[in-house]
C-alpha positions in Angstrom: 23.8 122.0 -67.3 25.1 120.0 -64.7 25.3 123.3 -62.3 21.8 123.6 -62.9 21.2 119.9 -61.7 22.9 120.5 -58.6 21.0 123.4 -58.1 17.9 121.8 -58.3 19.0 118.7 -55.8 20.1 121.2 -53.3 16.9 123.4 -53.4 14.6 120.2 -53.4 17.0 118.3 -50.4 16.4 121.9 -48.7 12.6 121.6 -49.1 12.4 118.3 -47.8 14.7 119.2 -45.0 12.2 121.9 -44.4 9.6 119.7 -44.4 11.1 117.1 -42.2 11.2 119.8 -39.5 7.5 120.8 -40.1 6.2 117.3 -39.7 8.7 116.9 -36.3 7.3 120.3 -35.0 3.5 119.2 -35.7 3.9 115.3 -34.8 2.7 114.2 -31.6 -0.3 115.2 -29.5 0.5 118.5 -28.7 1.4 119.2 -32.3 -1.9 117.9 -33.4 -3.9 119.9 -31.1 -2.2 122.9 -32.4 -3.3 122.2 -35.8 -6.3 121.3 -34.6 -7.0 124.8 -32.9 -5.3 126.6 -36.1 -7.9 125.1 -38.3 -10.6 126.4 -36.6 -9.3 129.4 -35.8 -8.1 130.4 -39.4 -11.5 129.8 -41.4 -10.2 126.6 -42.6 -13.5 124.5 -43.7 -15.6 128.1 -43.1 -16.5 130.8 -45.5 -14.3 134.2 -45.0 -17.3 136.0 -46.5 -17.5 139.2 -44.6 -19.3 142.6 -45.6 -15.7 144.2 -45.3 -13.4 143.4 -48.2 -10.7 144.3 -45.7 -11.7 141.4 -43.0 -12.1 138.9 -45.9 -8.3 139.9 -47.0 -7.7 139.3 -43.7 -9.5 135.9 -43.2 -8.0 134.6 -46.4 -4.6 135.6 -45.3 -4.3 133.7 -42.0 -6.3 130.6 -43.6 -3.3 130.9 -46.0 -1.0 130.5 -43.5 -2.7 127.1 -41.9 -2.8 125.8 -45.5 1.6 126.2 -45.7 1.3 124.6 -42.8 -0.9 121.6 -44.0 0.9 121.2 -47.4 4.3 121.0 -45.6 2.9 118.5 -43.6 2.1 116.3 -46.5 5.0 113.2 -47.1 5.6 114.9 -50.8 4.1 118.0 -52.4 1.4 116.8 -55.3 3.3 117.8 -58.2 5.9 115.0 -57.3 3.3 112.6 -57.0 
């Protein structure tokens, strides 16, 4: 039991380390502008509708990858709150 408790502290001080270096990355002006450009860019806030079923895939993958980015950003993930 207790080497499962130390497991967990290290895997959540990992994710908040992880964290920490998202929001230092992303802080600042250029960092916002970035995001910024990301969010339009990945179909954040706009439909990935598409005839293809390949482009929507596509669409829905790189809008995935702004909303990591956006959740890391967060002070604490929502299940902690």
């Amino acid at each position: 039991m207790a080497d499962e408790g130390r497991k967990n502290e290290k895997a959540l001080a990992q994710i908040e380390e992880r964290r920490k270096m998202y929001q230092d990355c992303f802080s600042g002006q250029a960092g916002e502008y970035v995001l910024e450009d990301l969010k339009t860019s990945f179909f954040v806030g706009y439909t990935t509708f598409s005839k293809d079923g390949l482009e929507i895939a596509y669409r829905e993958g790189i809008r995935t990858a702004y909303l990591h980015i956006a959740r890391m950003l967060q002070d604490k993930p929502k299940e902690a709150r």
